[in-house]
KEMAR-127025 format. One record per residue (C-alpha): residue in one letter; z, x, y. Coordinates in nm, 3 decimals. Layout:
<sites>
+------+---------+---------+---------+
: resn :       z :       x :       y :
+------+---------+---------+---------+
:    a :       Z :       X :       Y :
...
+------+---------+---------+---------+
</sites>
This chain:
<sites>
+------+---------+---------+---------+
: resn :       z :       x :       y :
+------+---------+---------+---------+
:    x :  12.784 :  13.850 :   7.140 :
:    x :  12.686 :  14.235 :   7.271 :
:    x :  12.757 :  14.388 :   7.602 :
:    x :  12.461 :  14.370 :   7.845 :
:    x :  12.388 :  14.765 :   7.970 :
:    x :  12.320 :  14.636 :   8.352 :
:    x :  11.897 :  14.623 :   8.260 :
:    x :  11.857 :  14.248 :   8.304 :
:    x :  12.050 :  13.929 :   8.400 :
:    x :  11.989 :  13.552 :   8.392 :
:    x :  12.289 :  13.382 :   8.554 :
:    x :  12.329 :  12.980 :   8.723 :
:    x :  12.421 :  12.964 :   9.035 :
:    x :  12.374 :  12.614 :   9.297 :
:    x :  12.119 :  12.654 :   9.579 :
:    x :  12.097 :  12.349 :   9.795 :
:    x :  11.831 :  12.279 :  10.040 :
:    x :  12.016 :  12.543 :  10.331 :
:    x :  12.036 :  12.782 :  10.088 :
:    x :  11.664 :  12.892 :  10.103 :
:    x :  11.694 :  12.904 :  10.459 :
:    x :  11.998 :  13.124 :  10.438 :
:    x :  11.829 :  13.393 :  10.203 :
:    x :  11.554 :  13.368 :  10.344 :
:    x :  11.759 :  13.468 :  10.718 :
:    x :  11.696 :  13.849 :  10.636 :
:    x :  11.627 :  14.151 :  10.849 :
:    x :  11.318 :  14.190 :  10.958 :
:    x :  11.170 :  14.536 :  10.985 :
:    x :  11.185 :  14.926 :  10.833 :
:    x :  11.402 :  15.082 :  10.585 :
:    x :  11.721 :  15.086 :  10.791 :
:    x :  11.926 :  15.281 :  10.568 :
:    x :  11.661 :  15.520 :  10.405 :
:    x :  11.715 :  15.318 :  10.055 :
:    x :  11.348 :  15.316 :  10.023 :
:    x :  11.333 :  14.903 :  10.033 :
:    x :  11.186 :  14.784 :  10.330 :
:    x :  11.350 :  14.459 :  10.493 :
:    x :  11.123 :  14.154 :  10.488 :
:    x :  11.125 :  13.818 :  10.478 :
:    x :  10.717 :  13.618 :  10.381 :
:    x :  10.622 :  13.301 :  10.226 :
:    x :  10.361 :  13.342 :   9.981 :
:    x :  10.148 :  13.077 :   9.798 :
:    x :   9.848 :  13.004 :   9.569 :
:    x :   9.636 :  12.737 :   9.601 :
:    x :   9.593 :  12.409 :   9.360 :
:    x :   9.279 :  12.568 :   9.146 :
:    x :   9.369 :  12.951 :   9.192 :
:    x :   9.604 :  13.253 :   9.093 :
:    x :   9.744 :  13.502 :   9.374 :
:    x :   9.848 :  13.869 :   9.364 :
:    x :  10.165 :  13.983 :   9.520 :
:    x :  10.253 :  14.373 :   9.578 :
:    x :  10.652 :  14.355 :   9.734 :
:    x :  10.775 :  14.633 :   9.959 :
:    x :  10.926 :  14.780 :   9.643 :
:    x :  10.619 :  14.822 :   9.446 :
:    x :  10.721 :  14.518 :   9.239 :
:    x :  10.445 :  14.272 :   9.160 :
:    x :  10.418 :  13.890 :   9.136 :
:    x :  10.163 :  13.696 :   8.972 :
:    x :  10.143 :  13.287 :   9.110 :
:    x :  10.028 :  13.109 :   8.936 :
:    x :   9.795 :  12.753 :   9.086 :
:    x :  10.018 :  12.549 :   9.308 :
:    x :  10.321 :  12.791 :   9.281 :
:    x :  10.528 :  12.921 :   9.657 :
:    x :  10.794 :  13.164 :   9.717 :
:    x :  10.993 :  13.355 :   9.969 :
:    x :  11.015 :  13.727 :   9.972 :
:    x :  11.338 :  13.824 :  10.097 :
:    x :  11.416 :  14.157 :  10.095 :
:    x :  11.713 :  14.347 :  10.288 :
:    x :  11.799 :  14.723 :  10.264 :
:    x :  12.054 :  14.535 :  10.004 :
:    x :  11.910 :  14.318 :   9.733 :
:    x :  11.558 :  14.195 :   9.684 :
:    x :  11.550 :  13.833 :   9.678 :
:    x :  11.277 :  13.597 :   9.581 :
:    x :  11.285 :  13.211 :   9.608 :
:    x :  11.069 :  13.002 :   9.376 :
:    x :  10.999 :  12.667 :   9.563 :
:    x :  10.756 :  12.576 :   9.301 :
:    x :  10.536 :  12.684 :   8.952 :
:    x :  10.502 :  12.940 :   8.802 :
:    x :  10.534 :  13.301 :   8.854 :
:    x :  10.523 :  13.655 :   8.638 :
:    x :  10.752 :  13.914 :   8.799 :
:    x :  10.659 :  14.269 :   8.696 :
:    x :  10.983 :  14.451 :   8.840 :
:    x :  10.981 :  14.806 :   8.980 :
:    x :  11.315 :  14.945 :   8.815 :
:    x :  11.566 :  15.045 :   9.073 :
:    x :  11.947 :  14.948 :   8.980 :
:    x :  12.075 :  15.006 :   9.353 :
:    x :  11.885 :  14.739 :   9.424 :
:    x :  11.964 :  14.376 :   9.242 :
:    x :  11.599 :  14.186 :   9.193 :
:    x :  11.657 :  13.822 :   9.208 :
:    x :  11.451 :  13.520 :   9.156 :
:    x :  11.609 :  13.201 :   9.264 :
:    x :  11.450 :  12.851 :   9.138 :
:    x :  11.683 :  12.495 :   9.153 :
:    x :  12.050 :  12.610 :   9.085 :
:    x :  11.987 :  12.925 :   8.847 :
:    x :  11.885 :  13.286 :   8.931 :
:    x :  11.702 :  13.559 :   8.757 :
:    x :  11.875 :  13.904 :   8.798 :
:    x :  11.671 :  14.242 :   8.668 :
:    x :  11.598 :  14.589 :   8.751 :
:    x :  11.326 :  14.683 :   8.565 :
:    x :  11.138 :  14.432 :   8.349 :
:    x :  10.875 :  14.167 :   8.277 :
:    x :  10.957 :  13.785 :   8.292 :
:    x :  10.827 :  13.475 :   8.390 :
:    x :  10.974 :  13.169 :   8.547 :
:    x :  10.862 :  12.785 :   8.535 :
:    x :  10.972 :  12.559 :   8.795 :
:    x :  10.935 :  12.206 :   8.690 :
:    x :  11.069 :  11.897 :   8.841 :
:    x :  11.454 :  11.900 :   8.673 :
:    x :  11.476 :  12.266 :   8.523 :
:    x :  11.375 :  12.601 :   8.525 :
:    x :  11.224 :  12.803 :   8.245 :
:    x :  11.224 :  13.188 :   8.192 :
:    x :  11.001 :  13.364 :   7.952 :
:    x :  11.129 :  13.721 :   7.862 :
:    x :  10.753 :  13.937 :   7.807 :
:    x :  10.974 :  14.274 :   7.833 :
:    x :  11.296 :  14.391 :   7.868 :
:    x :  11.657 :  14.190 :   7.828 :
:    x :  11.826 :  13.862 :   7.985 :
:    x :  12.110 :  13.729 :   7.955 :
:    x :  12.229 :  13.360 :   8.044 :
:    x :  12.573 :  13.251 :   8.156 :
:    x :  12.679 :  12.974 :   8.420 :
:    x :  12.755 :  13.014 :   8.806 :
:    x :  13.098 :  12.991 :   8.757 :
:    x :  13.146 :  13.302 :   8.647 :
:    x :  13.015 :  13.449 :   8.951 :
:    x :  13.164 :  13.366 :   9.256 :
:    x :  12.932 :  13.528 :   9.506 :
:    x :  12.709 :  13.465 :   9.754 :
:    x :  12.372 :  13.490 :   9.686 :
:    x :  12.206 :  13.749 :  10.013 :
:    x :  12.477 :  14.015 :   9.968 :
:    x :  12.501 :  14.277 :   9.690 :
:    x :  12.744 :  14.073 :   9.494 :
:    x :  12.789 :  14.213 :   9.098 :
:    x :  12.833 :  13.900 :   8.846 :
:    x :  13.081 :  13.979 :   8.563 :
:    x :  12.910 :  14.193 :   8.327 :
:    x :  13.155 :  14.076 :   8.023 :
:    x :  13.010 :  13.962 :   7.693 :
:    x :  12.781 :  13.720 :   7.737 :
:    x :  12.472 :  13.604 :   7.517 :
:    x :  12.133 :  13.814 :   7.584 :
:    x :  11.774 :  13.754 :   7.465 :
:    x :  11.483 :  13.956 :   7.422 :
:    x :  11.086 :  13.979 :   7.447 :
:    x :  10.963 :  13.637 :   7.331 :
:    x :  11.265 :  13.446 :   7.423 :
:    x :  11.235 :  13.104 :   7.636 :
:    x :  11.549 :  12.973 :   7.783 :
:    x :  11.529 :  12.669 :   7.989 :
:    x :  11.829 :  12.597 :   8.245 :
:    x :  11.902 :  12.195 :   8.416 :
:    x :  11.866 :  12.235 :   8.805 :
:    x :  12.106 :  11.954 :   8.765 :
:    x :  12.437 :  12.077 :   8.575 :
:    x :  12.369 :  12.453 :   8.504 :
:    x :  12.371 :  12.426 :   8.079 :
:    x :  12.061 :  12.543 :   7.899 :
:    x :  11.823 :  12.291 :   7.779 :
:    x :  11.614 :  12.468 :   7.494 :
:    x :  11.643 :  12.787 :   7.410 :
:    x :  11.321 :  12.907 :   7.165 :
:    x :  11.112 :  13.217 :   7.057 :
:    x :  10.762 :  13.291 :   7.120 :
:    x :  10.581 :  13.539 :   6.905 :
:    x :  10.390 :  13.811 :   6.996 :
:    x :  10.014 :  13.562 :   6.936 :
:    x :  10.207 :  13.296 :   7.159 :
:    x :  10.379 :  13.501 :   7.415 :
:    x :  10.022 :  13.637 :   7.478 :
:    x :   9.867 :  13.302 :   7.508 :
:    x :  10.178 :  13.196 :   7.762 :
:    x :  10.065 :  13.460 :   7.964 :
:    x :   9.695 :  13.435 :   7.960 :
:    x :   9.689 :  13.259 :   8.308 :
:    x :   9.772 :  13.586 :   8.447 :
:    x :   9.399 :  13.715 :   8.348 :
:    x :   9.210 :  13.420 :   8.432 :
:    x :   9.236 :  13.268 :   8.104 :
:    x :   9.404 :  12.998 :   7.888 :
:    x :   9.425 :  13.078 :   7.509 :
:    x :   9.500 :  12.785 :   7.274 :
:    x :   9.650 :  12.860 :   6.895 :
:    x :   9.633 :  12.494 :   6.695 :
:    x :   9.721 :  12.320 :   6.996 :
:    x :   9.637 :  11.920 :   7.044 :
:    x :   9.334 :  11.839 :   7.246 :
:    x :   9.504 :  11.671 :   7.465 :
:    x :   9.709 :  11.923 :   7.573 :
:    x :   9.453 :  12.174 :   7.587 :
:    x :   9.296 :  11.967 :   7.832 :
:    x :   9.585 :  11.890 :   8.058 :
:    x :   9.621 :  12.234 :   8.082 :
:    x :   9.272 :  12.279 :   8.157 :
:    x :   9.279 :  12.059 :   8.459 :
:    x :   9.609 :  12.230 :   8.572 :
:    x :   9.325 :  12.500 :   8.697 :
:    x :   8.975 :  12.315 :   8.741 :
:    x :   8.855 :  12.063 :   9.002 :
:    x :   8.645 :  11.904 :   8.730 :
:    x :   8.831 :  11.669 :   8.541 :
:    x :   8.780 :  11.662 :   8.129 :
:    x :   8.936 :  11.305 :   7.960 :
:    x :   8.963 :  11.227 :   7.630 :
:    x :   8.796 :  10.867 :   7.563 :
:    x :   9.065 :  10.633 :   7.334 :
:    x :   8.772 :  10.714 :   7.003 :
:    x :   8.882 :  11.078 :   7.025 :
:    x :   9.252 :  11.092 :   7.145 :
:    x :   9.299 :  10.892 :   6.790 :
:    x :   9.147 :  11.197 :   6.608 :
:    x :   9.437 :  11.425 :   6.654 :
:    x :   9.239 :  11.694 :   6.711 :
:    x :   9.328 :  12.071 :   6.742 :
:    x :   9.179 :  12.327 :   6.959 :
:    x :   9.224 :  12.738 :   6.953 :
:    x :   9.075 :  12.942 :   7.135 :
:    x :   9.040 :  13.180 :   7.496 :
:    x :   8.873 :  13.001 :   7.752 :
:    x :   8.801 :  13.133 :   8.135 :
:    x :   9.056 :  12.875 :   8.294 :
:    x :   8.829 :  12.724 :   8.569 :
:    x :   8.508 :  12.656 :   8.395 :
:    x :   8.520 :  12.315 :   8.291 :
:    x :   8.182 :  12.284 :   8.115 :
:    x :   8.232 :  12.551 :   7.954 :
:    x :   8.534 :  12.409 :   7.770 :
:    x :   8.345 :  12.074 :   7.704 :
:    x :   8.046 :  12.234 :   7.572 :
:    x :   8.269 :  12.405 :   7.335 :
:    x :   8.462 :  12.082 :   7.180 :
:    x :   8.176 :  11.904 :   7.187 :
:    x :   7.996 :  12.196 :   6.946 :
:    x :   8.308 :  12.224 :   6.716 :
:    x :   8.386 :  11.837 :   6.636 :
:    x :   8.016 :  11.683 :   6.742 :
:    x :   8.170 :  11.476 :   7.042 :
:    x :   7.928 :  11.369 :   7.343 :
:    x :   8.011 :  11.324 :   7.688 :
:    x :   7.935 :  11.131 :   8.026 :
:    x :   7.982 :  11.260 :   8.345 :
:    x :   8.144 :  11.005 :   8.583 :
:    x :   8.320 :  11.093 :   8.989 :
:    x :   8.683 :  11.047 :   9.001 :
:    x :   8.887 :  10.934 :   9.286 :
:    x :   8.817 :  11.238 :   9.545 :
:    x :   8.464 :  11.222 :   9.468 :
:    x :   8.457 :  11.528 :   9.167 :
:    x :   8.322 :  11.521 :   8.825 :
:    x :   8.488 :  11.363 :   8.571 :
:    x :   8.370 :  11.463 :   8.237 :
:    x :   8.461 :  11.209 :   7.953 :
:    x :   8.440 :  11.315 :   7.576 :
:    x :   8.353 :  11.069 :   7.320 :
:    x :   8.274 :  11.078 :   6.965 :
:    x :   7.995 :  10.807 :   7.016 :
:    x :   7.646 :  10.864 :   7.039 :
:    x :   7.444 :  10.804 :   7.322 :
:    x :   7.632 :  11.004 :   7.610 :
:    x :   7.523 :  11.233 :   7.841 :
:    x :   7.613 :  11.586 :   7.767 :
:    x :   7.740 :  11.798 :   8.077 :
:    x :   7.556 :  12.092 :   8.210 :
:    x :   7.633 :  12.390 :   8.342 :
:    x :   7.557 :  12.463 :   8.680 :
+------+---------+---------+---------+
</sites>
């Protein structure tokens, strides 16, 4: 194990329902002690089909991702952020007076000048290192609360790098799955950021859950193809449906039929059997 130099920090630590509520109880106002980070407390969200941009008080920026919500909460202390749901890229403005944390389910994200991501999904949390150093290690080590500048125990403890994926249980604290992305799949992890998702050999099935992740119009996979096991790679803009279908349907000679799903949207259905009607672009 190596010594973490203070540049990034991963650590569990339990958050129960209050404990939003209590970070998010911060000062509201100026730069009360001329630190240069301004006190402020916002909820900030991205809607089901869309990707926000968020410039902090600090000149840090967040990237949600569709459907993801958090609380800024920053004092003249520590700059806190609450994940409540998704996904979200933090691009951190380095400043080691001032502890960046991200807090999703019972673990928190501590840095002070790097690029990671963090996933949460219904029973865990996921970070994604793009830059910079973590390092993972369980609440009870800690011992502090989370709104004050408390410093964790800085003791040998294991760290990972750019590519890394470490995913924590909400539920006890150990790590899940702990894998490594290369540079071709870190990339493609991040495309959402750009307005894109980028495939590499991936199923077609998943491809197109992931595609209606972002679109109102709905692509499914009729029993005739899902038995293919077919692969897709690729960068697609991440809302345009037809787009997407058009594509399959050139590579692997599939058809489709347009159908309305339960809210009234298109549903387009690809099939390998003749006689459907192909989609069109608006």
């Amino acid at each position: 194990m190596a010594v973490i130099r203070f540049r990034s920090l991963v650590f569990a630590l339990p958050l129960l329902a209050s404990g939003a509520a209590d970070i998010a109880h911060s000062v509201q106002g100026v730069d009360q002690a001329g630190t240069g980070v301004f006190a402020s407390n916002r909820v900030y969200s991205a809607g089901l089909y869309e990707r926000r941009y968020v410039q902090t008080a600090d000149g840090s920026v967040i990237w949600l991702n569709a459907g993801a919500s958090i609380i800024v909460c920053f004092t003249t202390e520590v700059r806190s952020v609450v994940l409540l749901s998704g996904e979200a890229l933090f691009i951190v403005k380095h400043d080691s007076r001032h502890p960046f944390r991200v807090f999703s389910g019972r673990s928190v994200a501590e840095d002070v000048g790097t690029v990671f991501e963090v996933t949460k999904k219904p029973t865990s949390t996921t970070f994604l290192v793009a830059e910079g150093e973590i390092a993972v290690f369980d609440s009870a080590h800690l011992g502090l609360e989370s709104s004050r500048k408390a410093v964790p125990n800085y003791d040998e403890v294991p760290q990972y790098r750019r590519g890394d994926q470490v995913e924590i249980s909400d539920e006890s604290g150990a790590q899940l799955r702990h894998s490594y992305l290369a540079d071709d799949n870190l990339s493609n992890a991040l495309a959402w950021k750009d307005g894109r998702v980028r495939f590499a050999q991936t199923p077609l099935d998943e491809a197109v859950a992931e595609f209606n992740h972002y679109s109102q119009i709905k692509i499914e996979l009729a029993p005739d193809v899902q038995q293919l096991g077919l692969r897709v790679s690729g960068s697609f803009v991440f809302d345009d449906a037809d787009a997407f279908a058009a594509g399959m349907m050139h590579e692997w000679a599939l058809h489709a039929r347009e159908s309305a799903g339960s809210e009234g949207n298109r549903v387009i259905v690809l099939t390998s059997e003749p006689g459907g009607r192909h989609s069109k672009r608006n």
